[in-house]
C-alpha positions in Angstrom: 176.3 89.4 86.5 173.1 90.2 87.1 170.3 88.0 84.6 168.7 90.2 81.7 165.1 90.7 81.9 162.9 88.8 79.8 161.6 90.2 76.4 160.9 89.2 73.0 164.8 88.6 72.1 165.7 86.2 75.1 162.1 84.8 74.0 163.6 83.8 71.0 167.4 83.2 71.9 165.6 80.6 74.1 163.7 78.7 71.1 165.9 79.2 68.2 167.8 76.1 68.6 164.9 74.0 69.4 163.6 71.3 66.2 160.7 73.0 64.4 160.2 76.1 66.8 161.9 79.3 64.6 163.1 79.8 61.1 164.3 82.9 59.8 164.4 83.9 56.3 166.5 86.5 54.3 164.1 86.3 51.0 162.5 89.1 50.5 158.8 89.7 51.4 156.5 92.1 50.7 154.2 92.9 53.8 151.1 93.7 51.7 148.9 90.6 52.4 152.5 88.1 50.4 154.0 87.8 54.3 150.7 86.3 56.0 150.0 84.7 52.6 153.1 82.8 52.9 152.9 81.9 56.9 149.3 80.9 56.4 150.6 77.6 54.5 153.4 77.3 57.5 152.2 77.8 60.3 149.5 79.8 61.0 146.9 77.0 62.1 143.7 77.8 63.9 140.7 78.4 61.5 142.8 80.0 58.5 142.4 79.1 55.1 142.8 75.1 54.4 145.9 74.0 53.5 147.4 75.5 57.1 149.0 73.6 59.6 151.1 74.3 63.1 154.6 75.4 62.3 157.7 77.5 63.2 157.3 81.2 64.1 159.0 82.5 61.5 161.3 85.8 61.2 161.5 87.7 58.1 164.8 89.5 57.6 164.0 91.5 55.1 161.0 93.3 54.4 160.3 95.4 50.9 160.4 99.1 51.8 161.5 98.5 55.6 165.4 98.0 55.5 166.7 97.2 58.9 163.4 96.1 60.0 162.3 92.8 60.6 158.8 91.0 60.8 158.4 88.1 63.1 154.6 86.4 62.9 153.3 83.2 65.3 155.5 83.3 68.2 152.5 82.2 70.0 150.8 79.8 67.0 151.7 76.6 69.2 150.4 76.0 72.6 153.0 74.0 72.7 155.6 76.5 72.2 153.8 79.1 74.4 154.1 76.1 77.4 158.1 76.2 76.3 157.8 80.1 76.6 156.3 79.9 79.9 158.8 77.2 80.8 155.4 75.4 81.9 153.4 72.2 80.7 151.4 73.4 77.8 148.5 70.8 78.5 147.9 73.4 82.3 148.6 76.9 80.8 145.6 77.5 81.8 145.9 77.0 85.3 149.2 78.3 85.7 147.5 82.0 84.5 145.0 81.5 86.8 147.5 81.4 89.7 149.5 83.9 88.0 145.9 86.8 88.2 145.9 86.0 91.7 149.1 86.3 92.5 150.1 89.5 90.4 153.7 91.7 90.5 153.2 95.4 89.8 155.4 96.8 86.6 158.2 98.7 88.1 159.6 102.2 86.2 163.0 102.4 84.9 164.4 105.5 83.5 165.1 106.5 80.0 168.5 105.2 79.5 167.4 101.7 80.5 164.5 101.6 78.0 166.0 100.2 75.1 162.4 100.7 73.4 163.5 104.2 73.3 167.0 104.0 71.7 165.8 105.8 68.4 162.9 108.7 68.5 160.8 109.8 65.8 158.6 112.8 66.6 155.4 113.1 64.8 156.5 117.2 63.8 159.3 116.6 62.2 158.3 117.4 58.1 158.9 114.0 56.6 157.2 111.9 59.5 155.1 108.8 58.4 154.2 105.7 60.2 153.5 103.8 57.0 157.4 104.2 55.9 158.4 103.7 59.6 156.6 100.6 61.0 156.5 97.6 58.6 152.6 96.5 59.6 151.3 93.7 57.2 148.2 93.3 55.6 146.5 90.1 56.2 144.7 89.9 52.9 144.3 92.1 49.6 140.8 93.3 50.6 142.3 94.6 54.1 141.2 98.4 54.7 144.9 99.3 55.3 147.9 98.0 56.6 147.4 96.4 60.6 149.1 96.6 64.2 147.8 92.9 65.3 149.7 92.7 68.3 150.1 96.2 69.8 149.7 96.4 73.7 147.6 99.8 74.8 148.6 101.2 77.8 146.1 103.6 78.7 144.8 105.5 82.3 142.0 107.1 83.4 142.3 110.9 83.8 143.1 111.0 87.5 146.0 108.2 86.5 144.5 106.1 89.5 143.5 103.1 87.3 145.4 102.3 84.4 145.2 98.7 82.1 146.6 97.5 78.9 144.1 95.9 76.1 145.2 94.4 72.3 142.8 96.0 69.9 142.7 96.4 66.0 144.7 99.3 64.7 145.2 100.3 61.0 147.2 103.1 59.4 145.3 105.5 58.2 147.7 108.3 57.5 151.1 109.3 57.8 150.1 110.3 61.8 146.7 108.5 62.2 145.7 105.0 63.2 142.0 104.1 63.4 141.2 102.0 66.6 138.2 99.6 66.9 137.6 99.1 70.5 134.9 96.4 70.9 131.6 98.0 72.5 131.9 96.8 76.3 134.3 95.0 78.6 137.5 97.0 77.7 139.0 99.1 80.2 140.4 101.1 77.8 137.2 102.0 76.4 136.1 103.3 79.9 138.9 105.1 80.1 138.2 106.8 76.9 134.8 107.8 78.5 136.1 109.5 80.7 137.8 111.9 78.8 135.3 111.9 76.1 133.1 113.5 79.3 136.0 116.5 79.9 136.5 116.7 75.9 140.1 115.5 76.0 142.3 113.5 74.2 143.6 110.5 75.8 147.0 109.7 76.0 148.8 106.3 75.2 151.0 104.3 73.9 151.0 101.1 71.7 153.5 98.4 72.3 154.7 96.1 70.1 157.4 93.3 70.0 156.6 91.9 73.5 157.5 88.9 75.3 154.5 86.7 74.9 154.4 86.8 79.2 153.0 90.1 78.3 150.5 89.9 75.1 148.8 86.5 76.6 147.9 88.1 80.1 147.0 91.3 78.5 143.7 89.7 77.4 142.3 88.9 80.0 139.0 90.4 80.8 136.2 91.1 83.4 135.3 89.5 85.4 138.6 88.1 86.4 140.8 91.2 85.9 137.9 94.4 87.0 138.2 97.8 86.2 141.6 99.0 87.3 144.0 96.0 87.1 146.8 96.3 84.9 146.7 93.2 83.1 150.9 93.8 83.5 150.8 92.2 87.1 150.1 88.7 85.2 153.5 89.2 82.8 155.1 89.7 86.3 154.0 86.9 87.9 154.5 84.3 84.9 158.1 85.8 85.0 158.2 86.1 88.3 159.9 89.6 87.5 158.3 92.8 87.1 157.6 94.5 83.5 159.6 97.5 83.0 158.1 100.9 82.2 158.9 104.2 81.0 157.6 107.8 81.0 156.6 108.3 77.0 158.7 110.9 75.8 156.1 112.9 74.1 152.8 111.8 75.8 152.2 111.7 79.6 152.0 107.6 79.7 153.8 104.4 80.5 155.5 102.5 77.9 157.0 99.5 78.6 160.6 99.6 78.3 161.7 96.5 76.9 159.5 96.5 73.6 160.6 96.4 69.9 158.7 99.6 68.9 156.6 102.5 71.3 154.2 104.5 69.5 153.0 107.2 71.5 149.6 108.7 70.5 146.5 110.2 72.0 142.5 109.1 71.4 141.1 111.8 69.8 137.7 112.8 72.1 134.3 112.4 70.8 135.3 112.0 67.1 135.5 108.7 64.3 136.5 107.9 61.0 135.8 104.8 58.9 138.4 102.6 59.3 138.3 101.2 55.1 138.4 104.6 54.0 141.4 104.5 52.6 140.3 101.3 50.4 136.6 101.3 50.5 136.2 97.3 50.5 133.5 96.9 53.3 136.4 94.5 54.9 138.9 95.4 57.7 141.0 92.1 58.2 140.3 88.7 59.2 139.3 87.9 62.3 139.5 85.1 65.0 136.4 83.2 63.5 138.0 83.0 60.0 136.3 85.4 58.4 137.0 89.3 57.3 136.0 91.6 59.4 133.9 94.1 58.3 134.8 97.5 58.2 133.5 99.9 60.9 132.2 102.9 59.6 133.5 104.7 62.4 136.4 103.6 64.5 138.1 106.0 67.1 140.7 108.7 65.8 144.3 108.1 67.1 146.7 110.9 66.6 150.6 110.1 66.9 152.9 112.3 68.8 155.8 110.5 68.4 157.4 106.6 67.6 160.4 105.1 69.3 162.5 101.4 68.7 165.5 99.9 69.4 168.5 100.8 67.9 169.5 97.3 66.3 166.8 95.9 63.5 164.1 96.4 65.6 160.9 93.5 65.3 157.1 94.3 64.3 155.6 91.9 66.0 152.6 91.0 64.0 149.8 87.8 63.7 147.0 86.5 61.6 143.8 87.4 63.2 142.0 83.6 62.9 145.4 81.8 63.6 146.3 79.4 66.0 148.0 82.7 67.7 144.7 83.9 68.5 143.9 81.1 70.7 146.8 80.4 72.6 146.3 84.5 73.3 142.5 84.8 73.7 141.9 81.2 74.7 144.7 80.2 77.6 143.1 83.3 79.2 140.1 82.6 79.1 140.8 79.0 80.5 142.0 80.6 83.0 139.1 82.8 84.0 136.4 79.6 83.6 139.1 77.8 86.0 139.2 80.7 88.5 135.6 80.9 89.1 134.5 77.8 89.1 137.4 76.5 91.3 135.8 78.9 93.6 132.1 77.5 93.3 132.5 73.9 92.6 136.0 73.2 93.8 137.6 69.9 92.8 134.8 69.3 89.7 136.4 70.2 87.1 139.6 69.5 86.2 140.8 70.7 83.1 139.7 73.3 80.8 140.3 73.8 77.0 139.1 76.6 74.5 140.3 75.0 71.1 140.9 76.4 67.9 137.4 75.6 66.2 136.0 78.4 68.8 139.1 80.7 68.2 139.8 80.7 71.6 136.8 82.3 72.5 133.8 80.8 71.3 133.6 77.5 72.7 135.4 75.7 75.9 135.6 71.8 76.6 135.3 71.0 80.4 136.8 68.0 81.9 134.6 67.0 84.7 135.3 65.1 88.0 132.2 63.2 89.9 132.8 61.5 93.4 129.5 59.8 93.6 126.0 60.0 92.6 125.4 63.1 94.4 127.3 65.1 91.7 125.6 64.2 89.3 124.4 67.5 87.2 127.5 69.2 88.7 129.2 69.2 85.1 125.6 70.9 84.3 126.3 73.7 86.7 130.1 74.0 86.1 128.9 74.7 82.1 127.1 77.6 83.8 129.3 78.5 85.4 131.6 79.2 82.5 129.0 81.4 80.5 129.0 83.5 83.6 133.1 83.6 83.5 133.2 84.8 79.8 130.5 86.5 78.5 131.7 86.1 74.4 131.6 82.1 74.9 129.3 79.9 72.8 129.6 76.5 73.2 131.1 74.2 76.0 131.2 70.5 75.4 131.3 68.3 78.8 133.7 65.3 78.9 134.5 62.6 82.0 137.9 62.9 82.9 139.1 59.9 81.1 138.6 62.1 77.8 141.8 63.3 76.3 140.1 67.2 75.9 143.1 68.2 73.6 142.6 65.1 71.3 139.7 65.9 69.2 139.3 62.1 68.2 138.6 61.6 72.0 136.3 64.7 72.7 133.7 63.6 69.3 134.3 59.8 70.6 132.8 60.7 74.0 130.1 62.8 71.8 129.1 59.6 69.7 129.0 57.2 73.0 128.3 59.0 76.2 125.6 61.4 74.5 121.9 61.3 73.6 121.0 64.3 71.7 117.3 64.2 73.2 118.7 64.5 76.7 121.9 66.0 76.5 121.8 69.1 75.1 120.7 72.6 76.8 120.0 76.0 74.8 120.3 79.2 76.7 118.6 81.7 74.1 118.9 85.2 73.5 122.1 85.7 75.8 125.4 88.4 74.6 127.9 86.9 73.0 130.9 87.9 70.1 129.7 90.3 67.5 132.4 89.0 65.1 130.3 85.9 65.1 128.2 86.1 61.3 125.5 84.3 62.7 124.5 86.4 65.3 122.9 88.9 63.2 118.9 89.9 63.4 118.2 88.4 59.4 119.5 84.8 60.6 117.0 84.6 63.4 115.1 87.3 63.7 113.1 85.7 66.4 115.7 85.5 69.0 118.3 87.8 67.6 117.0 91.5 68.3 120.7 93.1 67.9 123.9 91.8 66.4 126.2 90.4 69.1 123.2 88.1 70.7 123.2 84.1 70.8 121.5 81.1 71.8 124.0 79.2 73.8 125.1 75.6 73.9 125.8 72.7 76.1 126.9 69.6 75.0 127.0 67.2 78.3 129.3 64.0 76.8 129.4 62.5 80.7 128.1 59.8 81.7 125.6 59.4 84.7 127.8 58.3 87.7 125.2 55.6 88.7 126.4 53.9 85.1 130.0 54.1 85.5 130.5 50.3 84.7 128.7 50.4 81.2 131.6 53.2 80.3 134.5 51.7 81.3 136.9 52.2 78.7 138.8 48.7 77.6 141.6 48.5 79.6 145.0 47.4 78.4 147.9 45.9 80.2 150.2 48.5 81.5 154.0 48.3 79.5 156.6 50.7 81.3 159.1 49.5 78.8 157.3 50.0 76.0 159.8 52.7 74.6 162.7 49.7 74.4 160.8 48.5 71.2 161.4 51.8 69.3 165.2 51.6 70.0 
């Protein structure tokens, strides 16, 4: 018999009988801002809203105005989980996605009757079409412009289908046949796409995909310059699975969906056109982001138009997250590990040997560095590796340097190394006026207008917590004796 191919279900057949990991609910929620209202207290994490915590993904059954549709929200808001997923020490995700970019396996096309993503067909021309009574998408918050695909995968090609990629992007509902689609100004490949067919006045065709294997939505954001223009961020789902993704020919738009999602919606870009994204609500707020605030509304995100939506047959999943959650990081941040890893493995191989973008940065903001010296002659190596990391990640902000006795996912350890391996006059460098996030509220002209000429620029820091190798005896850590049976005294 032959072994089915991952996706989100054997995802979660494989972690519902695990302590703590999934718990599903037949109470009735209501997806306008009451279903991330109530995760937010379980287990959303990452910079939400105090009281949070780490907790269960959680599955809810059944969902006002959606019957036979289910929601299911922080699959991935655990790194711990995600190393379960992954089948893969969650303390090295990141350098098990760095092999995994170098090592990619192309998607592989399967025809319709294998896609179960296609089981059920909605076509945008039929008379009582509407995605808002179709796909139960959440709002995040009351003040959200609309409700929100979170965790839809774009597929998306250039004209001459030579290059194709898949990106995550905000997407709200707009209208019954209309999402509005921020795509972040540089470093998306879908956004070059888009150019392209902007330049011939032509819509460009996609599809969004959503209810994924968590292979698929944590290699699909990776960015340049680890994965350039032209590689399908699928290759990394295939080589963490060691199984190609499966794809499909939409069946009312001329692109790839991939076969084994919960939902397919099959649109096209509208060229040269915009619409504000709140203008259904008129807030000023889209939904929260990664750094734990709302997001402010853009006054003119990109048109989509949909042709057509397809599911599964059997209560099919919206697969949905909390934009400053601890989902956010294990999606944005293990990728972005992975990219520091991959270049500076390449520059300065052997110095550093652990990499870890924790939630206070949202998984893309700031990066701790574990750093390896052999002798004297490396020291201001962890200097250069820091460097190197701005030049791996553009959007970073801060990277904190630690010895590699430093525990860098304890943060008792990282702010101990901070308090006794650090002199503030010596140890910090500022790179000013570099590109970072524009999500970020401080970058904006009025908080520095000295340094800050357009929104989206930082000063960068560098917070070197090593110790100079010529030293090494005043920072010995106190050593204790070494118990191998030390377990017997819990029994």
């Amino acid at each position: 018999m032959t072994e089915q191919p991952y996706d989100l279900r054997k995802v979660l057949d494989e972690i519902k009988d695990l302590p703590g990991q999934y718990h599903a609910t037949d109470k009735e929620i209501d997806p306008d801002a009451d279903l991330a209202g109530v995760y937010r207290y379980i287990g959303s994490g990452g910079t939400v809203m105090r009281p949070t915590q780490e907790g269960p993904t959680m599955m809810f059954n059944n969902v006002k105005g959606f019957p036979g549709s289910r929601v299911l929200i922080g699959l991935q808001a655990s790194r711990k989980r995600v190393g379960t997923i992954l089948h893969h020490d969650w303390r090295t995700l990141g350098q098990m996605l760095n092999d995994a970019v170098t090592h990619p396996v192309a998607p592989v096309k399967v025809d319709h009757k294998d896609a179960p993503a296609q089981e059920v067909v909605h076509y945008a021309s039929e008379p009582d079409f509407d995605i808002r009574k179709i796909l139960a998408a959440p709002t995040n918050t009351p003040v959200d412009a609309g409700p929100y695909i979170t965790m839809g995968v774009v597929y998306g090609a250039s004209p001459d289908k030579k290059q194709s990629d898949v990106t995550i992007h905000r997407m709200v509902l707009e209208d019954k046949d209309t999402i509005g689609m921020y795509i972040m100004p540089g470093g998306r490949h879908i956004g070059a796409f888009l150019k392209e067919y902007e330049a011939l006045d032509k819509p460009m065709p996609i599809t969004i995909n959503i209810g994924l294997d968590p292979a698929i939505t944590i290699g699909a954001t990776f960015e340049p310059p680890t994965t350039p223009l032209g590689y399908n961020e699928l290759q990394v789902a295939g080589a963490l699975r060691n199984e190609p993704v499966q794809v499909v020919d939409g069946m009312a738009v001329d692109q790839l969906g991939i076969a084994r999602s919960e939902w397919i919606v099959e649109a096209e870009i509208m060229p040269n056109t915009s619409m504000q994204e709140d203008i259904n609500t008129n807030t000023g707020h889209a939904m929260p982001e990664f750094p734990g605030y709302n997001g402010t509304a853009n006054p003119a995100v990109h048109i989509v138009k949909i042709k057509a939506v397809t599911h599964r047959q059997d209560n099919p999943i919206v697969q949905t997250t909390i934009g400053p959650s601890e989902e956010h990081v294990s999606m944005a941040g293990i990728p972005t590990e992975a990219s520091i890893l991959n270049l500076v493995d390449r520059a300065i191989p052997g110095k550093v040997k652990n990499v870890y973008n924790a939630p206070a940065g949202g998984g893309k903001l700031m990066t701790i560095m574990q750093i390896h010296k052999d002798d004297a002659n490396d020291e201001g190596i962890q200097r250069q590796a820091a460097l190197l990391a701005f030049s791996s990640f553009k959007e970073l902000k801060t990277v904190i340097l630690v010895d590699e006795d430093v525990d860098i996912f304890d943060w008792n350890d990282v702010m101990w190394t901070i308090n006794t391996r650090f002199q503030a006059d010596k140890d910090i460098m500022v790179l000013e006026g570099l590109r970072n996030h524009p999500l970020d509220p401080s970058e904006l002209p009025e908080y520095d207008p000295a340094r800050i000429r357009v929104r989206g620029m930082s000063s960068k820091l560098v917070l070197d917590g090593t110790f100079p190798y010529d030293m090494k005896k005043s920072f010995t850590r106190a050593q204790f004796k070494e118990m191998p049976n030390w377990q017997d005294y819990l029994k």
